[in-house]
C-alpha positions, 0 to 999 in steps of 0.5 A: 197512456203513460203519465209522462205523455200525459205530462207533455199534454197538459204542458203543451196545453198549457203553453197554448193556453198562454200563448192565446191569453197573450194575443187576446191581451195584445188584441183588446188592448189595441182595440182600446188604443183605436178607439181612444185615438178616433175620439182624439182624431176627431176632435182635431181640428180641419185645419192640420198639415198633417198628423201621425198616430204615434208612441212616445216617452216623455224624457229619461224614461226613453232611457231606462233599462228596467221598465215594462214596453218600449213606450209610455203610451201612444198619441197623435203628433199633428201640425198647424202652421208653425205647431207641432201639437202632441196629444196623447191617449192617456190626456197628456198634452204638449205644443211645440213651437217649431220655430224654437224646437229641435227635431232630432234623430235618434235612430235605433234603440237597443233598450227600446226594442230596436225601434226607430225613434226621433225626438222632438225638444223644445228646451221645456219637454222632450218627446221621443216618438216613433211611428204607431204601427199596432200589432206588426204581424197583423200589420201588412199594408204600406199605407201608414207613415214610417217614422222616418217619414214623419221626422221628415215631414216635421224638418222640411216644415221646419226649414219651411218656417226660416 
């Protein structure tokens, strides 16, 4: 064998090597973030409209270019009555009064990895959320909520409450 295949082999491994550390990274992770939002699920109370599990950026960090994913972190945003609660997994917790909150679509996000998000602004905390969908080439099923169902979910509420 010449040297230059044996080159070629061991970059190919190589990047086989790195691709597979990447999923296996991606795999562990979204193992961790399941189990973290059933214990937050779990602890909900019985008494909710509805709940979503989500990814959100708190505030201006929605907009900054130099950052590593898309989103903060992930959560679950549920209704009770006239509450939106935001619950994250991380332990950052905000309630918005949906009487007093605007909800708002923001649509795509090019900075953001053209996700669809909506925010949620209660004038002491904005939320830009968009729907949790896990790792997408694994996810096949259309049994989870869009994002864009979940802002309507949270504006016919809304318009239910005046």
């Amino acid at each position: 064998m010449s040297s230059e295949i044996i080159i070629l082999l061991f970059i190919f491994l190589f990047f086989l090597l790195l691709i597979g550390g990447i999923f296996l990274i991606a795999y562990l992770a979204a193992q961790s973030r399941k189990k973290k939002q059933k214990k937050i699920l779990e602890s909900l109370p019985n008494n909710m409209d509805f709940y979503a599990f989500v990814r959100f950026n708190r505030g201006n960090q929605q907009d900054k270019v130099l950052k590593l994913k898309a989103f903060q972190g992930s959560g679950i945003i549920y209704v009770i009555e006239d509450k939106v609660i935001f619950k994250s997994t991380t332990g950052f917790e905000h309630e918005f009064d949906l009487r007093n909150s605007k909800v708002f679509w923001e649509g795509e996000n090019l900075i953001n990895g053209l996700l669809k998000w909506f925010s949620i602004n209660d004038g002491q905390e904005k939320l830009y959320l968009n729907v949790e969908t896990g790792m997408f080439i694994f996810h096949t099923g259309g049994s989870k909520p869009t994002t864009r169902s979940i802002y309507e979910q949270l504006l016919l509420k809304q318009a239910a409450l005046s």
